[in-house]
N, C-alpha and C positions, 0 to 999 in steps of 0.2 A: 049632715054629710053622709053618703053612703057608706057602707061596712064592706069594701071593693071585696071580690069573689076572692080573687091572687090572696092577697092578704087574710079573708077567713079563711082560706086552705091551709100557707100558712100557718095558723093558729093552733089549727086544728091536728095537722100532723104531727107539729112539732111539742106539742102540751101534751098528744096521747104518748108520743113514744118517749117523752121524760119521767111520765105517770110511770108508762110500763119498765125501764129499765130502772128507774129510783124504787120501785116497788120494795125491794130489800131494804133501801135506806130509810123508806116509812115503817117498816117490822121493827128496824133495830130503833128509831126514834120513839115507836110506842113501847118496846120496853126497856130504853130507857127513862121515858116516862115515866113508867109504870113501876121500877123498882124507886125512881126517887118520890113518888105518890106514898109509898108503905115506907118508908123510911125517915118523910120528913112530913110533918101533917101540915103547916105549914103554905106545903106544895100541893097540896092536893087538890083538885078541882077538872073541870072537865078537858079532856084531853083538843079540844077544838077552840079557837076563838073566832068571835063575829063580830066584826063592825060596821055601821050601814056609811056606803062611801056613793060617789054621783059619776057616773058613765054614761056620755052622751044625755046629760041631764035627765036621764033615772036611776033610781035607787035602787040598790042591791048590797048583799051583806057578802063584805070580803074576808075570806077564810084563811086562818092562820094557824098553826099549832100553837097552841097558850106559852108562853115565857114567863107570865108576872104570878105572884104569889096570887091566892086566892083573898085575902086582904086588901092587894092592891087594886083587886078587879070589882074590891066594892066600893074603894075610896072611889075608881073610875068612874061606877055608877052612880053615885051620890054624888060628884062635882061634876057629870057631864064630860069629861075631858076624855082624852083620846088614848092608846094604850102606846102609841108613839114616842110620846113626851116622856113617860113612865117608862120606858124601857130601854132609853138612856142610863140610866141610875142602875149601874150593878147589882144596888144591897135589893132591891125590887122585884129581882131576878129569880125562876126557879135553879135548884142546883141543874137541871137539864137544861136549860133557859140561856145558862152564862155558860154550861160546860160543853155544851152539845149543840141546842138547835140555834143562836145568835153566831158565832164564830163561825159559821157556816153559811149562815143565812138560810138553812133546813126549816126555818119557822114560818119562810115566804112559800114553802113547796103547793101546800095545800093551795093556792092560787094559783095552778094547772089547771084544776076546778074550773074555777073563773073562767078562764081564758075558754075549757071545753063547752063552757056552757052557752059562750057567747058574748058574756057579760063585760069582760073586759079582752084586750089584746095582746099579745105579746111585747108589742112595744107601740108606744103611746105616752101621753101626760100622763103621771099617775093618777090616781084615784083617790079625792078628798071627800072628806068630812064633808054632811050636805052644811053646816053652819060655815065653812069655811068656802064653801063656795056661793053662797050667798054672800058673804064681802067680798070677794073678789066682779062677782056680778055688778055689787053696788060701787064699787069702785070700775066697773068698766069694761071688764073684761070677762067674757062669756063664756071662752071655747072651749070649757069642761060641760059646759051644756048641750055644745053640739057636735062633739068627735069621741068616740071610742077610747074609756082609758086605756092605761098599758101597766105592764111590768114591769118596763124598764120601759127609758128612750134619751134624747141626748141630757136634759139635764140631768139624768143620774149616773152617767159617765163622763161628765168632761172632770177634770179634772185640773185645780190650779190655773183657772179663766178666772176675767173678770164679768164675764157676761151674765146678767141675773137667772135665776130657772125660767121666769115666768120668760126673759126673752127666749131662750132654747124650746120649750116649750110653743114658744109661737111661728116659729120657724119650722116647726114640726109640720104644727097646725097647715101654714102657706104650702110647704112642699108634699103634704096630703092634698089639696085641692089643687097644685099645679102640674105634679107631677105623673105621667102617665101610670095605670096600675103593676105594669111587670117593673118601671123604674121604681117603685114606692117599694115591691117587694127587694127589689136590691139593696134598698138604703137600710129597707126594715133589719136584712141578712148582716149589713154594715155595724148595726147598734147590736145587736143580738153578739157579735163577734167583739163589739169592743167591752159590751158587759160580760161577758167569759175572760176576757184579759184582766180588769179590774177586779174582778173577784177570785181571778187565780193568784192576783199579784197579792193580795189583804188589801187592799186602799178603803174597801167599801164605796159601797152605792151610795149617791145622796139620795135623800127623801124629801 
């Protein structure tokens, strides 16, 4: 599926000037980090996380500010698993983790990145795990293979539906190939507004 022009512009101005105006809030997260790095050993470890996730079926490493103890990022390593699952659990948590970059969602910033780089969208399916989308393939369902992921998009904002993700997510998929590029740039402006609402309100984003 094309990466329509409207839509990487889109992406592209709206990721640089979140970069440039959050620029402060990346200072004060690095040292918050940074004093709870010297004060809890614990916590200590690299101020960035990477995980390798599938957009338009290839791979790239999606950038986070670390949240999990340094213990926890080895358990990670050595059972294969995902830092998602793990960062449910409180006690798992950096004290910057639980007190600062989670309650905010300041841990997804660094995936402005992404989005500048091309790799993924502003709003789109999100971006899984490549094992996880190979079962979804083998079970039938491809179109993390063929469309641009995102940051957000409808199933991380509805709220209180019974409609599964993967269908919000496919709906996505149809009104990306049906709908003309300045009307897709509207819808894109539509979800971009409803995840600003959800996240002012606390409800959280699903994933």
């Amino acid at each position: 599926m094309p990466y329509r022009a409207p839509k990487r512009l889109l992406d592209a101005a709206v990721a640089g000037t979140l970069l440039f105006l959050a620029s402060p809030v990346v200072v004060a997260v690095g040292v918050a980090t940074a004093v709870d790095m010297v004060v809890s050993r614990p916590d200590r470890g690299p101020f960035f996380y990477r995980e390798r996730r599938i957009s338009r079926g290839r791979g790239f490493d999606l950038l986070k500010f670390r949240t999990l103890r340094r213990d926890v990022l080895v358990q990670i390593e050595a059972a294969g698993g995902h830092a998602r699952l793990y960062e449910a659990d409180p006690a798992n948590l950096t004290w910057a983790g639980r007190r600062v970059l989670k309650p905010c969602y300041l841990d997804e910033l660094p995936q402005l990145v992404n989005v500048l780089r091309g790799e993924i969208s502003l709003v789109g399916p999100r971006p899984w795990p490549p094992e996880m989308v190979e079962r979804q393939v083998a079970a039938g369902q491809d179109y993390r293979t063929h469309v641009v992921a995102g940051l957000t998009g409808p199933a991380q904002v509805t709220k209180g539906g019974d409609r599964l993700y993967q269908d919000l997510d496919l709906e996505y998929v149809r009104l990306s190939r049906t709908l003309g590029s300045w009307a897709l740039l509207r819808y894109d402006l539509e979800i971009l507004a409803r995840t600003v609402r959800v996240m002012a309100r606390g409800e959280g984003l699903s994933f």
